[in-house]
N, C-alpha and C positions, 0 to 999 in steps of 0.2 A: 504494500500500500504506500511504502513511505519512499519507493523507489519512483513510483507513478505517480504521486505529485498529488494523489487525491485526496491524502490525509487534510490539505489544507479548508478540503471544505467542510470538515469537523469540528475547527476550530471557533468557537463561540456560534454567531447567527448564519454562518458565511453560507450552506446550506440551504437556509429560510432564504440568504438575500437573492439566492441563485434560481429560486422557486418564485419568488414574486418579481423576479425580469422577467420570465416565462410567461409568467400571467400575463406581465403588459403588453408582452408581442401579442397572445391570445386574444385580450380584449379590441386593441388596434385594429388585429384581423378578424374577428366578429361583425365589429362594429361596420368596418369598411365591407364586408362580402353581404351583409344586409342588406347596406344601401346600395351595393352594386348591383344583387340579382333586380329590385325595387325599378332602378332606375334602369339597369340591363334591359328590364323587359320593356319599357318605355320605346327605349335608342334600336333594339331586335323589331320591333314593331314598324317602328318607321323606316327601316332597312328594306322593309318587303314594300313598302310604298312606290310606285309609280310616280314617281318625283326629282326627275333633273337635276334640280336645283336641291333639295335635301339630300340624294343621295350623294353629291359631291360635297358638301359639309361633313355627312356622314363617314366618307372615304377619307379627306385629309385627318378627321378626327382619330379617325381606328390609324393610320399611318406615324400621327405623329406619336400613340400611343407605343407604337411597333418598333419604331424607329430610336423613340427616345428614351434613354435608361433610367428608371427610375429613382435614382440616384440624383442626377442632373434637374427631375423635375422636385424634386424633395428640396434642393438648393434652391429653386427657383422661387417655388412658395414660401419657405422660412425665410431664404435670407433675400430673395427678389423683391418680394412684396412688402419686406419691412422699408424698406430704402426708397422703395419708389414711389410705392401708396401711402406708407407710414400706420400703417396697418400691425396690430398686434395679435399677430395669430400665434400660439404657443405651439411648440416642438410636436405637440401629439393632435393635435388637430392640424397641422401641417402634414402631417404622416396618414390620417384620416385622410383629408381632403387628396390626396397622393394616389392613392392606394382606391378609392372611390371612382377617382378621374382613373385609374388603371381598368380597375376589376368591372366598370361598366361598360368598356369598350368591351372587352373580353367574353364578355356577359349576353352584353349586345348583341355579338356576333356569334352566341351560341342560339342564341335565341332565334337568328335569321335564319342561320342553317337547321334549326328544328322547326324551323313553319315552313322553312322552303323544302323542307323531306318529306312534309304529309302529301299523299298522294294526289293529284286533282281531283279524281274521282270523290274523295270525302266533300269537297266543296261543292260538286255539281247534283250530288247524291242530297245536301243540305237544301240545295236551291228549289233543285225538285220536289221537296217535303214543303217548300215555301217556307224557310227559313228563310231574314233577310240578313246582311250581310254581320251587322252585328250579332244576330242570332248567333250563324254559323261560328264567328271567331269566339264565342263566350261560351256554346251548349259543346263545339266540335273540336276547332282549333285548340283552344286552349289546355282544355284539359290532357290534350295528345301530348300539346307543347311543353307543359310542367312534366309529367311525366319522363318525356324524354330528358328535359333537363336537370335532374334532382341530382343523377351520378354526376354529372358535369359539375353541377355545383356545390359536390361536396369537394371532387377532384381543386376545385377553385379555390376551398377553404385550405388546404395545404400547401400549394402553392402560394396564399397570402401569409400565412404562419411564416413559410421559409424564407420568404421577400422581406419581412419584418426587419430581418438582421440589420437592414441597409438604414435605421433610422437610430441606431449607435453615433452615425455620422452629422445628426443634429443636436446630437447630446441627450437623447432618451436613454435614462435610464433602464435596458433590458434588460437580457439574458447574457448576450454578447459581454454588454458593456458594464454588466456585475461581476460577469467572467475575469473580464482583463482589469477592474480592480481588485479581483481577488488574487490573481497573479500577480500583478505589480505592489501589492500589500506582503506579499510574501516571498520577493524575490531573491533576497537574501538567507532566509531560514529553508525555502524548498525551493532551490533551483530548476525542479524536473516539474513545478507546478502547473506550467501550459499544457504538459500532455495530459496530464490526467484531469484538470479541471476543464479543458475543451471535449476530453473524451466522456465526460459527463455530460454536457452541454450538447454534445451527439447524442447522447440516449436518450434524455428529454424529448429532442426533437424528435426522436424516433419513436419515443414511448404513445405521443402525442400525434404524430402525424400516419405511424401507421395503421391502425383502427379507425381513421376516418378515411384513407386509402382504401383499406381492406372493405370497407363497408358503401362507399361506392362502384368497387367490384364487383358487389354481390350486386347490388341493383340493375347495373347495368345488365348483369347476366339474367338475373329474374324478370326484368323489363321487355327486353329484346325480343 
């Protein structure tokens, strides 16, 4: 133990502090994959729209998303927006807002490709019944469209968990960034304390992300 560097996280609360960065990544990524599916299904909706001039908003929107690394837009909003607008937005609603603007493109664009997989025939089969078009998207559409979506957006919930790390870099105190004070608090007494305190830091992640992994696989496969 004391070769691995893990004894230091026995030391007094270091343990507990290491357990309540984890939460913060957690809540961060809760919070923002809410409001992503919320809004996702919003931005997916208007994707299937017959709309020129929307779908090209909608295209640079998902590009800049693709393109641009979450990181750089994390700087944008913390430290952009203090300077420019004089706006005071704190570290974890900058990482909210982040991760929102992320996970609603992503969301979006499950949502397009899950109304654009329903067959035609569901929609001309609805028309025939005399459904009219909101009918069909709220009795027909939708419920296909949830359905197909649920694996995707658990898949999206871990994916937000692991992206998390990257808000260390604004000064949120996590997982990460309890990590590397507890290595830099004991880097004199356990010099081997990065492997074993990251290697904890890995099972966490792992303890946490694989059962909602594991359990989007099963869905997908019972759905399908």
């Amino acid at each position: 133990m004391a070769n691995l560097g893990i004894d230091v996280l026995f030391k007094g609360t270091n343990f507990l502090r290491l357990l309540q960065g984890l939460w913060v990544s957690i809540e961060i990524s809760l919070i923002a994959v809410v409001l992503s599916i919320i809004l996702g299904l919003v931005v997916g909706m208007l994707m299937t729209l017959n709309n020129p001039f929307l779908k090209a908003i909608l295209k640079v929107y998902l590009e800049i998303v693709r393109i641009m690394p979450q990181m750089v837009l994390l700087f944008i909003v913390y430290f952009g927006t203090t300077r420019v607008f004089g706006w005071d937005v704190s570290a974890e609603a900058s990482a909210i807002i982040v991760f929102t603007f992320w996970g609603t493109a992503e969301m979006g664009d499950l949502v397009r490709g899950s109304i654009k997989s329903i067959p035609v025939i569901q929609f001309e089969s609805a028309w025939a019944l005399g459904l009219n078009k909101m009918q069909t998207y709220f009795y027909i559409i939708f419920p296909q469209t949830i359905r197909r979506l649920i694996p995707l957006s658990i898949n999206l919930i871990t994916r937000m968990i692991k992206t998390t790390s990257l808000v260390l870099m604004i000064g949120i105190v996590e997982v990460l960034k309890v990590a590397q004070q507890i290595i830099e608090a004991n880097r004199n007494s356990s010099p081997n304390a990065a492997f074993g305190v990251f290697a904890v830091v890995f099972l966490l992640y792992f303890i946490v992300c694989w059962p909602i992994s594991r359990l989007a696989t099963y869905l997908e496969k019972r759905w399908e």
